[in-house]
N, C-alpha and C positions, 0 to 999 in steps of 0.2 A: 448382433456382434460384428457383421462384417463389416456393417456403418458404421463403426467404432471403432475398428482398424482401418478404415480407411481416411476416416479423419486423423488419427494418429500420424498415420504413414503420410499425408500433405504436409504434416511440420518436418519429415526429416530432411536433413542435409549430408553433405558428403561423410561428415563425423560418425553417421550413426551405422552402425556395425552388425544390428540384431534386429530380427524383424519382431513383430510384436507377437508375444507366445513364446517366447523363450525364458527358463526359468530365471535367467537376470540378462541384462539389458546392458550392448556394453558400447562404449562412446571412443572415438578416437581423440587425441588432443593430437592437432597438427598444427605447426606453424608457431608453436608455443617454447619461448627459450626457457624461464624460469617461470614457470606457470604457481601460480597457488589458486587453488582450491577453496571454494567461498559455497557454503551450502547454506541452506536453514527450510524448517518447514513449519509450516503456518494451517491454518483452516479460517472459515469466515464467521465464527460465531454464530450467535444468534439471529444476526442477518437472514441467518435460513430459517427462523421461523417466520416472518415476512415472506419469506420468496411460499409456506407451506400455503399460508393465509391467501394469497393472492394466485396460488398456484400456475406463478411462473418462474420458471428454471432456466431459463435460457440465457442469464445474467450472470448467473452467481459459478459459473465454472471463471468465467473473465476474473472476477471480482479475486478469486484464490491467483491467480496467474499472477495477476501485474502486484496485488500486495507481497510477493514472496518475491518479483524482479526489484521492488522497491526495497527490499530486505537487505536483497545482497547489492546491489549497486552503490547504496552508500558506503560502501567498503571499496568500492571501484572497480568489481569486479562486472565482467560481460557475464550475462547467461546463457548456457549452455544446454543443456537438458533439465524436463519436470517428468514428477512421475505423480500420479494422483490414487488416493485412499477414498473409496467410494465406500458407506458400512449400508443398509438397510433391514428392515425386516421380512417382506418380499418385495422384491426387485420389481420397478416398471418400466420397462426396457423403451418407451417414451422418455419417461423422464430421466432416467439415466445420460439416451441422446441427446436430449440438451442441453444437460450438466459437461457431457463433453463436446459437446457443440464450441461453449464456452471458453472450454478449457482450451480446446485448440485453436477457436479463433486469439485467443487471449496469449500464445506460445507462435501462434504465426506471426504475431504482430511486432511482438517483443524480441525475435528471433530465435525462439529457442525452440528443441525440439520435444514433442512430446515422446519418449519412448519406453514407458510403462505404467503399471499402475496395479492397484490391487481392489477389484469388486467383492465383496460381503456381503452375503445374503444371513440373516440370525433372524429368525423368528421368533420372538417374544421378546426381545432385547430393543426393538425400535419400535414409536405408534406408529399406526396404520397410517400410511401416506408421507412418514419422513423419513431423513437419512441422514447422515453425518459426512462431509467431507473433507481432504485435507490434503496439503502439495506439499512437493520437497522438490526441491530446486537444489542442482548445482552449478557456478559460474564459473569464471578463474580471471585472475589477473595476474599479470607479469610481476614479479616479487618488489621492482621498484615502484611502480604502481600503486601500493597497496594502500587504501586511507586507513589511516592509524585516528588523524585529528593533533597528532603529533606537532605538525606544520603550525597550528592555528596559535595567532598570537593576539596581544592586545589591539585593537584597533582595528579587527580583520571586520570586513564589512557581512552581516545576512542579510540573503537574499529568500525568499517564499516564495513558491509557485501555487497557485489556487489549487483545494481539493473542487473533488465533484461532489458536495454533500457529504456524507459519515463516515464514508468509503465503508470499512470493514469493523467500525470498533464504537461501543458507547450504544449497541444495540440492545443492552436490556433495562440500561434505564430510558430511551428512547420510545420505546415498546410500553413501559409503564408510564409514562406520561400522554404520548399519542393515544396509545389504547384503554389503561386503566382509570387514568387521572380525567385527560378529556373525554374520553368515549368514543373517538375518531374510530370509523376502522380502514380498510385498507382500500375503500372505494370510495372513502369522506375528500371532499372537496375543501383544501384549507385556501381563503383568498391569500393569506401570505407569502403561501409558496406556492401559488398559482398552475398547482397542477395538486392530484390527489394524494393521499400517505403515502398509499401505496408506492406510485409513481416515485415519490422524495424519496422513501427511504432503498427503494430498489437501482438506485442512480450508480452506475458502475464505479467501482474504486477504480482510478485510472492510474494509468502508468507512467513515471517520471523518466523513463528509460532513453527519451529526447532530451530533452533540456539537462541532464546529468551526463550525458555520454558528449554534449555537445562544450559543456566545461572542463569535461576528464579530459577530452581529446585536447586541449588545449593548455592543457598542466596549469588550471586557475582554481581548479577545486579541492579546496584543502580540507573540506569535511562536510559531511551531508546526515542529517535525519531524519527518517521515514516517520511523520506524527501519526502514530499508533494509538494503541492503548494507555494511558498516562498522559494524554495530551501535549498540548505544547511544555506545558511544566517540565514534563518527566520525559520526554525524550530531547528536546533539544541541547539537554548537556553531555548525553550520550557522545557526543561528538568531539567532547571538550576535553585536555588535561587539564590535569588538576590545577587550583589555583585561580583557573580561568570560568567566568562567569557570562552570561549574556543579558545585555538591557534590550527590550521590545519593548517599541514605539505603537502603542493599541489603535494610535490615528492612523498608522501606514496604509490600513486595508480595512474595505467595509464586511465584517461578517455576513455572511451569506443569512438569508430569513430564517431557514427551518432551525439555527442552531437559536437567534431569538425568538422563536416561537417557542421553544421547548422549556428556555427557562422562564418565561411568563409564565408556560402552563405548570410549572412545577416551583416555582419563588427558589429556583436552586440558586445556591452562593456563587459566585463568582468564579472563587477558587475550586471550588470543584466541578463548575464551567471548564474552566481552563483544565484541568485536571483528568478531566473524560474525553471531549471532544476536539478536531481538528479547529475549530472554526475556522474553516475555508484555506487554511495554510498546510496543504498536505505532505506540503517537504520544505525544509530549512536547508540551505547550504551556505558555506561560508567560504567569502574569496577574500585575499587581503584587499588591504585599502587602497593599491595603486592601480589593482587591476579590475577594479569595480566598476569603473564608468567601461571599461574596455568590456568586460564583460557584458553590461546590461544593453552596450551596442549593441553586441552578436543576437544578443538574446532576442533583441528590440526585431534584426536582421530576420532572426529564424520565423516570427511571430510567433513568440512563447509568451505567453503573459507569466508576469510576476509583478514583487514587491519587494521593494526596500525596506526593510522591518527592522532594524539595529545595526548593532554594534557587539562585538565583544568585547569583553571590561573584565578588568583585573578584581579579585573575590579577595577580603581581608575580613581576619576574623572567622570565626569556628562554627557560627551560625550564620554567616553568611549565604544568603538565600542563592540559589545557581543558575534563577532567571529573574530578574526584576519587570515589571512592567511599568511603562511612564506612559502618562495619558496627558 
């Protein structure tokens, strides 16, 4: 336990008010005129049944950090503190280190601080050797600040930054095609993806907290989407008012292997392709059309790799689809 508070206590900063063991945890806002409050909390799915398989843990506390910074930055908010929900059914005070091993490397990186969390030991409520975990994050951004998707008009240019593999989501039909359908398991050598399942499917979700913070800071980002669950379909309108639709160009960017390996091994449709998985686009944002070359400078400047993937386009009509794709 004292391993555990002291990697806590390396993310805090001047903000943080409570040491760790106190029955709530309490954060200072300084330097903040008209602050809003941006929270949400997430867990990593069944990803963790790969991390039981392969029994390494030392991944998946990261994996929870940066998907719940990717949460609330699309909204334009900075993060501020995480506090993490650890359940088991006897505790391995190993693997627990790990799990926050991750969690803190993952909260140093992104600058937040870790300062709480809640461990659960239940015996008979978890198998032997797993556990469930889960974050909550809060941010804040200045009330003028805040992305609404308000801003976003016809003709505004998107832009994709490459995920790292599945990141956090589309892990159980992943799981049923790797393992049930092929046979693979988590020590199988696939040549496509040139490294093992395991390996692939344990690839950190990474954090857009750079390349977001680097168009926020610069008043060009008029709306951003974390591709979660729902894939590109279903999240990239998330960002849109109404009316407004987006066309994606499927030539802009090559699909990463493991997403066409998966639906070889599985003859899945297309649309629910796109409907589960990131393929390789793990954040969408949208800057208008004058400041898009200005933009892709900076970007070019910071070495941030992306893609130019669309356009948004005006939606007519009542069945009018809210992403089209053109090949």
């Amino acid at each position: 336990m004292s391993r555990i508070k002291g990697l806590a206590r390396g993310t805090f900063n001047k903000n943080v008010l409570t040491g760790i063991g106190s029955f709530g945890a309490a954060y200072g806002l300084q330097g903040w005129k008209q602050p809003v409050l941006i929270s949400s909390a997430d867990g990593v799915g069944t990803k963790l049944k790969v991390a039981f398989l392969a029994n390494r843990h030392n991944t998946i506390g990261e994996d929870l950090v940066n998907h719940c910074v990717n949460d609330i930055m699309v909204q334009g908010a900075e993060p501020l503190f995480f506090l993490d929900y650890f359940a088991t059914g006897k505790l391995s005070a190993v693997v627990m280190a790990q799990v926050v091993e991750g969690i803190a490397r993952g909260c140093k990186a992104n600058g937040c601080a870790l300062i709480g969390g809640e461990t659960a030991e239940m015996p008979s409520l978890y198998s032997d050797g797993e556990y469930d975990l889960a974050g909550f994050i809060v941010g804040a951004v200045e009330r003028k600040g805040l992305l609404t998707g308000k801003q976003i008009r016809k003709g505004d240019v998107l832009l994709a930054f490459p995920s790292t593999g599945l990141h956090t989501n589309g892990y159980s039909l992943a799981r049923k095609l790797f393992f049930e359908v092929a046979g693979h398991g988590v020590d199988s050598k696939v040549d496509e993806l040139g490294c093992t399942v395991g390996d692939e499917l344990l690839k950190i979700h990474r954090s857009y907290a750079r390349p977001v913070r680097l168009l926020r800071n610069k008043d060009w980002l008029l709306g951003a989407a974390h591709i979660t669950g729902g894939g590109i379909t279903e999240n990239t309108p998330r960002m849109l008012p109404e009316g407004l639709g987006v066309e994606i160009d499927t030539r802009s960017w090559q699909v990463p292997a493991v997403f066409e390996v998966m639906r070889t091994i599985g003859n899945v449709p297309v649309d629910d392709w796109r409907r589960t998985f990131n393929l390789g686009a793990g954040m969408i944002v949208a800057v208008s059309e004058k400041r898009a070359d200005q933009a892709a400078k900076a970007l070019k400047k910071a070495k941030e790799a992306f893609w130019r993937i669309g356009q948004v386009v005006k939606m007519t009509g009542k069945k009018q689809k809210r992403v089209e794709y053109v090949s």
